[in-house]
N, C-alpha and C positions, 0 to 999 in steps of 0.2 A: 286933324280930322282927315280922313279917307278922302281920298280926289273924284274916288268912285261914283258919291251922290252928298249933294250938299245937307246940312245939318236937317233941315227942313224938311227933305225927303227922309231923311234916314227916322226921324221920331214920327212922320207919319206913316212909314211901312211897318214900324214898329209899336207907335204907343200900346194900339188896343191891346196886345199879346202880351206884353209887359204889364200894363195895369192888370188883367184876369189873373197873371201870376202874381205879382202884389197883395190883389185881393184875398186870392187862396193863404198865402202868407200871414197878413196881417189881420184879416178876416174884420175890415175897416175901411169903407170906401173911404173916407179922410185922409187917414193913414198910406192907402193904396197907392192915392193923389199927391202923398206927399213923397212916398221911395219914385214909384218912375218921374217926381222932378228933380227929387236930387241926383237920380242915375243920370237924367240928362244933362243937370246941370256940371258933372263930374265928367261927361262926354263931351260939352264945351269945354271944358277946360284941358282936358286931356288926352281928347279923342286922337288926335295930331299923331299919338306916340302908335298908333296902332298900325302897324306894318302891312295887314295884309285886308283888305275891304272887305274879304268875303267873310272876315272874323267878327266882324260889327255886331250882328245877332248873339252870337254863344259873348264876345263880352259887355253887352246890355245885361244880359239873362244874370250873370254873374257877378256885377260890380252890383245891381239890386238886391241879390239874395246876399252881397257881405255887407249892403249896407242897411238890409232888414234885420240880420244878426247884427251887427254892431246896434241897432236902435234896442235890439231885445235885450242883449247883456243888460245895456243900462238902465233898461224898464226891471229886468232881475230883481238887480239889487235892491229894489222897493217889494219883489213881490212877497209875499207873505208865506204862501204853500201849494205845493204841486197839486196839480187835481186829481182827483181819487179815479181808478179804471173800475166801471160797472161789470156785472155780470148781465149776462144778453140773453133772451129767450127764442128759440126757433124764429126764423122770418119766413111765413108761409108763400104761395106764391099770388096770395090775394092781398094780404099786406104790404107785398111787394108792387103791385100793379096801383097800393093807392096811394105811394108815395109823389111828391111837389118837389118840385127843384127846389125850394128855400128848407124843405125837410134837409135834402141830399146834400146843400153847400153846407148847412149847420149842424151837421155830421162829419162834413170833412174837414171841417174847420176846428173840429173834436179832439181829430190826430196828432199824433206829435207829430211834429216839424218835422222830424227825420222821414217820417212815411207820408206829410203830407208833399213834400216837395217832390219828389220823384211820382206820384202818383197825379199829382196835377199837371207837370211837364209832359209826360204821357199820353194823357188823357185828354187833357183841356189845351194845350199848345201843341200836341205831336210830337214832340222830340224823339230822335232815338235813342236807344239803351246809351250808343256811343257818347250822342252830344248830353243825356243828362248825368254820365260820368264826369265830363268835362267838365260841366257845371259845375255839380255839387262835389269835383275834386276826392270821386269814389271812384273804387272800381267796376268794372260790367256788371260782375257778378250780385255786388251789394246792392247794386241798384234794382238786378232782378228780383233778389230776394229782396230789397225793402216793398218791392212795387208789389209781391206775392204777400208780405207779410199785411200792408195797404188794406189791399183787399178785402183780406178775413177781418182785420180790425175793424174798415169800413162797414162789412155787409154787421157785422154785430150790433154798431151805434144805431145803423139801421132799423135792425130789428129791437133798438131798445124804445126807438122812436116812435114807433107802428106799433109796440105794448103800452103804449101811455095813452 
């Protein structure tokens, strides 16, 4: 573990920001509950080997989202069928003003994985382009364009949400 701050401090500078990414993820406060304890608990175990303290944050971020993929491969293999992508009608700007943050999270919880994790890093943690490369082990560019592509897919579930 880093000599920098003891375990203690390091998951309370961190838990909140990790569970909201969890959540974004797993779109399951249970589930949420369960990746940042096993990140932490894999940070007990392991933390030791991390050379530089000011890395602590980027590898939380990243030992959670491999070990929210490793949870999903093996929910895969049970699943049955991919979800079907709707077609979206205009989103006016009155539609738009009457949307709920529980609309907006179960919209983005819609996206596939690839556009939701860069777009929640973003957005919901602040990361920069740099460190959500890092993360998600992309390059700059991918991650701009996943975070462009986000967007447009976002604003559509939106607007399929506000036609219902």
């Amino acid at each position: 573990m880093p000599e920098a701050a003891t375990f203690e401090e390091i998951v309370e500078a961190h838990y909140q920001n990790l569970f909201r990414f969890a959540l974004s993820l797993s779109q399951k406060e249970n589930d949420a509950c369960d990746l940042v304890q096993q990140t932490f608990a894999i940070f007990a175990r392991k933390g030791h080997q991390l050379r530089d303290s000011s890395k602590v944050k980027s590898w939380l971020f990243t030992t959670l989202r491999r070990e929210f993929l490793a949870s999903r491969r093996k929910a895969e293999r049970f699943a049955d069928e991919p979800p079907d992508e709707a077609t979206t009608p205009d989103l006016s700007e009155e539609r738009l003003a009457t949307l709920d943050g529980e609309t907006v999270i179960r919209a983005l919880g819609e996206l596939p994985l690839e556009y939701r994790e860069p777009l929640t890093l973003f957005y919901l943690d602040e990361h920069t382009y740099q460190d959500i490369s890092n993360h998600l082990n992309i390059p700059i560019g991918t991650v701009m364009s996943r975070l462009s592509r986000a967007k447009v897919k976002l604003r559509a579930l939106l607007q399929n949400a506000t036609a219902k």
